[in-house]
C-alpha positions in Angstrom: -57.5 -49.6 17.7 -58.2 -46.1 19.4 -57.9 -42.7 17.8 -56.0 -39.9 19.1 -54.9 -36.1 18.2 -52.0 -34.3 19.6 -52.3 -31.0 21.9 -49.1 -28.7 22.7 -49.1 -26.5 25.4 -45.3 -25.5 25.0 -45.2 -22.2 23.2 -41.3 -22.9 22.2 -42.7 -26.0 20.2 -45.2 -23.8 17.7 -43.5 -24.6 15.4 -44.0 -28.2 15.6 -45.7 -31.2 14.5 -48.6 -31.1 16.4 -52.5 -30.2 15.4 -53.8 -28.4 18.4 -51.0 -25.8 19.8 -53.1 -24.1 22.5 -51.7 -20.5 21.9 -51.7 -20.8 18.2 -54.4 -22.9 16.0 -57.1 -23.0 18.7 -58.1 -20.8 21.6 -56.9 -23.1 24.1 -56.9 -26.4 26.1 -60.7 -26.2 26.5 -61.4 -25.6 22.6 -58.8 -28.0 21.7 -60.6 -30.8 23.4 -64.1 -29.6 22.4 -62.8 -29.7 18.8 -61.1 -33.3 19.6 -64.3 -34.8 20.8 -66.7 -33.4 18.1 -64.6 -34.9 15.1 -65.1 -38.3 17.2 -61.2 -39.2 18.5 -60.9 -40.7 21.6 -58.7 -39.4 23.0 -55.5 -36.4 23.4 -52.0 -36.9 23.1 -51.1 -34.1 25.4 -47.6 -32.2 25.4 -46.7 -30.3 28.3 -43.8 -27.7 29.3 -43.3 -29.6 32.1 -45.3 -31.8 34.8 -45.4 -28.7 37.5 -46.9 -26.8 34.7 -49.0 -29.7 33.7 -53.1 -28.5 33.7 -54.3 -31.9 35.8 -57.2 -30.1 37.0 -58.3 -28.8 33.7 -57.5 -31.4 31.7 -59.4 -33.8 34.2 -62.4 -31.9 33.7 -62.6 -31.3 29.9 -62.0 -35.3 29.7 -64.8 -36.0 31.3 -66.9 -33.5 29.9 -65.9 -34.9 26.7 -65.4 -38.4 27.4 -62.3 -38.2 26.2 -59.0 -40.2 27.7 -55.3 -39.3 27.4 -53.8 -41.2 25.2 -50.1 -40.6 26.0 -48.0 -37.6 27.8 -44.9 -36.4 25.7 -41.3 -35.4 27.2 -39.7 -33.3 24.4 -39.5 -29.8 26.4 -37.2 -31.1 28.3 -34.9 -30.8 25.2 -37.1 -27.6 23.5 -36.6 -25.9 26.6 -33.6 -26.8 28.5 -31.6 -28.9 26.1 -32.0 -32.1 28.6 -31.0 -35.4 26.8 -30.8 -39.1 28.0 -27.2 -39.2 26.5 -25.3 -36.7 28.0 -21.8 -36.8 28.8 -22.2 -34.8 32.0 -23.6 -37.0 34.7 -25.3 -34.0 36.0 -27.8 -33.2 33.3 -28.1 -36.7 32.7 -29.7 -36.8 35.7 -31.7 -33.7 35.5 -33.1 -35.2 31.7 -34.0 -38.4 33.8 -35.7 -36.3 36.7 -38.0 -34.0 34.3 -39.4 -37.5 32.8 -39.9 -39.3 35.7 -42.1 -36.2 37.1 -44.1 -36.5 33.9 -44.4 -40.5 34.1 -45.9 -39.9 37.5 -48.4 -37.1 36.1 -49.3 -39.1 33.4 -49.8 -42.2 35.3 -52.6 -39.9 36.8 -54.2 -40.3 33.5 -53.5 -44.1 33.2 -51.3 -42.9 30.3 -47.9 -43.9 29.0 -45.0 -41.2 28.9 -42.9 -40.7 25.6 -39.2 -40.2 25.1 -38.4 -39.1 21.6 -36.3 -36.2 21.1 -35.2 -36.5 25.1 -33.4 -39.8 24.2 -30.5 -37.4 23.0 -27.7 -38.4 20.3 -24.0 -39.5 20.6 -22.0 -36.6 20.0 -18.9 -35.0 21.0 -16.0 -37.5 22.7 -18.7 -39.6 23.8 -18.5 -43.2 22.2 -21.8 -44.8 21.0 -21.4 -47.7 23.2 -21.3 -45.6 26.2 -24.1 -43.2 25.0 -26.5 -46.3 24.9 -25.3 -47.2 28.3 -26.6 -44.3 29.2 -29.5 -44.5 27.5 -30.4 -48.2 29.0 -29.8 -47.4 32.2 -32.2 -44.4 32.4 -34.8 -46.6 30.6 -34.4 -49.2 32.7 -35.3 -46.8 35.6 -37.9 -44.6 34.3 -39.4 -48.3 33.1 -39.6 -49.3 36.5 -41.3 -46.1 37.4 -43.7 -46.0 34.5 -44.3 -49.7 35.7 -45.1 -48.6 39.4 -48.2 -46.6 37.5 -49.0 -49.6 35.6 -48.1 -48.1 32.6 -45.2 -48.6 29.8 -42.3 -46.4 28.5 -43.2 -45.4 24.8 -39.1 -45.1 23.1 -39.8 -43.6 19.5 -36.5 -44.2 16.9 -36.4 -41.2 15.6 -35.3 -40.4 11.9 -31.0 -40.4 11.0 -31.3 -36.1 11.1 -32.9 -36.0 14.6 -30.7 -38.8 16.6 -27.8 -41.2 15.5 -28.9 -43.5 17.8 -31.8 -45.9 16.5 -33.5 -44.6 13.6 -35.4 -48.4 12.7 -37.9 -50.5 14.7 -35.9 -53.8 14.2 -33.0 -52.4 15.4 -34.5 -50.6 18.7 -36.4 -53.4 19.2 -33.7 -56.4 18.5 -31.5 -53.8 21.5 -34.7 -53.7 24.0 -35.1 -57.2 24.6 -31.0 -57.3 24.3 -30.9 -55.2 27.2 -33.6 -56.6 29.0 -35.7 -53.5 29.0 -39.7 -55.2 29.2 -41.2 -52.4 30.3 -40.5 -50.3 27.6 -42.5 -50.5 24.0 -42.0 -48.7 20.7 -43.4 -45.6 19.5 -43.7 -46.4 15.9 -44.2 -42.9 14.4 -45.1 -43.4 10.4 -43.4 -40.2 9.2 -40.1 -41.2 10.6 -40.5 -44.7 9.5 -41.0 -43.4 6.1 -37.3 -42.0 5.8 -36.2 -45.3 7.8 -37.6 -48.2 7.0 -37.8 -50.0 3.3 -41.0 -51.7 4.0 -43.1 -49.8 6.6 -45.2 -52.4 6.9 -43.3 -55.3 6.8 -41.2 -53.1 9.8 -44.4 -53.4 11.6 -45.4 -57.1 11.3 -41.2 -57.9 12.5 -41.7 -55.6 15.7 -44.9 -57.0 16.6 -45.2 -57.2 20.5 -42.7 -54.1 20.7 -45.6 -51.6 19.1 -46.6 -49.4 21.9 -48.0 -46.8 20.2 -48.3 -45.1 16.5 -48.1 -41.8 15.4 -50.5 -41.4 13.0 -48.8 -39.4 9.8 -48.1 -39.3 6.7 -44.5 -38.9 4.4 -44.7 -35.0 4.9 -45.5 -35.2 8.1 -49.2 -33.5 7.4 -52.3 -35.8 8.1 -52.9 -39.2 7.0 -53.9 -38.5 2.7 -51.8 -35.5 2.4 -48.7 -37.5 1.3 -47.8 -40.5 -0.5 -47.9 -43.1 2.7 -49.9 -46.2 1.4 -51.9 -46.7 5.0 -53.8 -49.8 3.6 -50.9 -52.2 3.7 -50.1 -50.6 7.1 -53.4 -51.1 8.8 -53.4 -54.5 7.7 -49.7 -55.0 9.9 -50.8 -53.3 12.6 -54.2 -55.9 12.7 -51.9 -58.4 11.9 -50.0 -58.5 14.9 -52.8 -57.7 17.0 -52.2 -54.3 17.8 -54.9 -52.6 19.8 -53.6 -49.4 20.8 -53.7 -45.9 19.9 -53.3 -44.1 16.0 -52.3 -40.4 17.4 -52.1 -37.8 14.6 -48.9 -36.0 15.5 -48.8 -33.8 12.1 -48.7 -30.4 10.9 -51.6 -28.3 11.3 -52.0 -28.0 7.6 -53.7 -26.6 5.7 -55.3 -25.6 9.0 -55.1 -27.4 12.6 -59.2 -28.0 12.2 -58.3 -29.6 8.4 -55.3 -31.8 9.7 -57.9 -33.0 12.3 -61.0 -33.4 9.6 -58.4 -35.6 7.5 -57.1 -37.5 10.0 -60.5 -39.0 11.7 -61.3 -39.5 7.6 -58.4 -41.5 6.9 -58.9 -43.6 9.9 -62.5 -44.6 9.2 -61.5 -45.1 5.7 -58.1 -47.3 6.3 -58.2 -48.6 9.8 -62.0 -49.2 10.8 -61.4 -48.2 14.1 -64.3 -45.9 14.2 -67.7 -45.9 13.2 -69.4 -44.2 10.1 -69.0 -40.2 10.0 -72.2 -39.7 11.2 -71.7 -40.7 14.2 -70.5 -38.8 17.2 -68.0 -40.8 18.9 -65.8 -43.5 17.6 -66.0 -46.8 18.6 -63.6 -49.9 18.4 -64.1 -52.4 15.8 -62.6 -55.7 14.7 -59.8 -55.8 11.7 
């Protein structure tokens, strides 16, 4: 398992749960990543306004002055900032929602990095049945799938928590509709925090997934870094070795107490739970065995 940490570069989104805003906690893309790399992660969870506004040329250089790698490209602007979702009754800004993330997929795919839809996947709402709304939802997965596919990537879909999206809030659930609707190219985002207000047995929620995990958001019940809450990771860590996960742990938390603390806390509780880094000393982190 890898580590990551998440950078935001959309100003509308200070606000949220991210450790690196570039505007706010640190002086920028270039200090974000310096940070990233000293604390030993390997790699950035980046978060852009949009893929025309994307830094490729920046980012390209600080990851290889860093050797660091992207660990996965987030979509939520399009809803911060436009108030694009997946679900929308109006086939028109459906459309435009499926356009913004299929510009990212491709930017991302530049990075050999998977795109996210979270808060993009929208909610049933209005006169708009649920059965329809997931239509709507599996048909734009099923093409943006394809496309990440075409960049040899998958499509990260993260259930989001009951108060954020009435659509799937639990990973047996998403994952039980997935393979339902065919969708292969697409994997779970397991993010703990939601899990947390979801699931009975985070865990347990884990193991049952298994091949679906994509990704994990690294976080604990109050959504600050991994030890700040009252998550048990050890009986986590264990599921995701379990099923053989070998992906990323991205801290997508508060900056709390400070963006430089959430960061300090998270590599700790990764060495300390996961063992998929080395011993503090050392300056990069490197992949072991469960």
């Amino acid at each position: 398992m890898k580590s990551a940490i998440t950078i935001c570069l959309v100003p509308e989104a200070r606000q949220g749960p991210f450790v690196f805003h570039t505007s706010v906690a640190v002086e920028g893309l270039a200090a974000a990543c310096r940070t990233a790399a000293e604390l030993g992660f390997d790699a950035v969870e980046i978060f852009p306004e949009s893929a025309e506004a994307f830094p490729v040329a920046e980012l390209s250089r600080l990851l290889a002055e860093h050797g660091l790698t992207v660990a996965a490209v987030g979509t939520g602007a399009g809803w911060v900032k436009h108030k694009l979702h997946l679900c929308q009754d109006d086939a028109s800004m459906r459309a435009a929602a499926q356009e913004f993330i299929a510009k990212i997929i491709d930017v991302a795919g530049q990075f050999g990095a998977p795109t996210i839809i979270g808060s993009m996947q929208g909610r049933c709402e209005g006169d708009l049945p649920r059965d329809k709304a997931l239509d709507h939802l599996a048909s734009a997965l099923g093409v943006l799938g394809a496309r990440a596919a075409g960049q040899g990537q998958v499509l990260l879909y993260e259930p989001l928590n009951r108060y954020e999206t009435n659509l799937f809030n639990r990973q047996g659930d998403a994952a039980a509709w997935l393979e339902s609707r065919g969708l292969l190219p697409v994997r779970l985002l397991c993010d703990l925090f939601h899990m947390n207000v979801e699931e009975v047995d985070v865990a347990a929620a884990l193991t049952a997934a298994g091949r679906w995990v994509g990704h994990v958001h690294w976080a604990d019940s109050n959504r600050q870094a991994m030890g700040l809450g009252h998550t048990d990771p050890e009986p986590i860590g264990a599921a995701l070795c379990g099923i053989g996960y070998e992906g990323f742990l991205s801290a997508e938390v508060f900056p709390l107490p400070t963006a430089l603390d959430a960061a300090r806390q998270t590599i700790l509780s990764l060495r300390q739970h996961i063992h998929a880094v080395s011993t503090p000393t050392a300056p990069r982190p490197e992949t072991k065995p469960c």
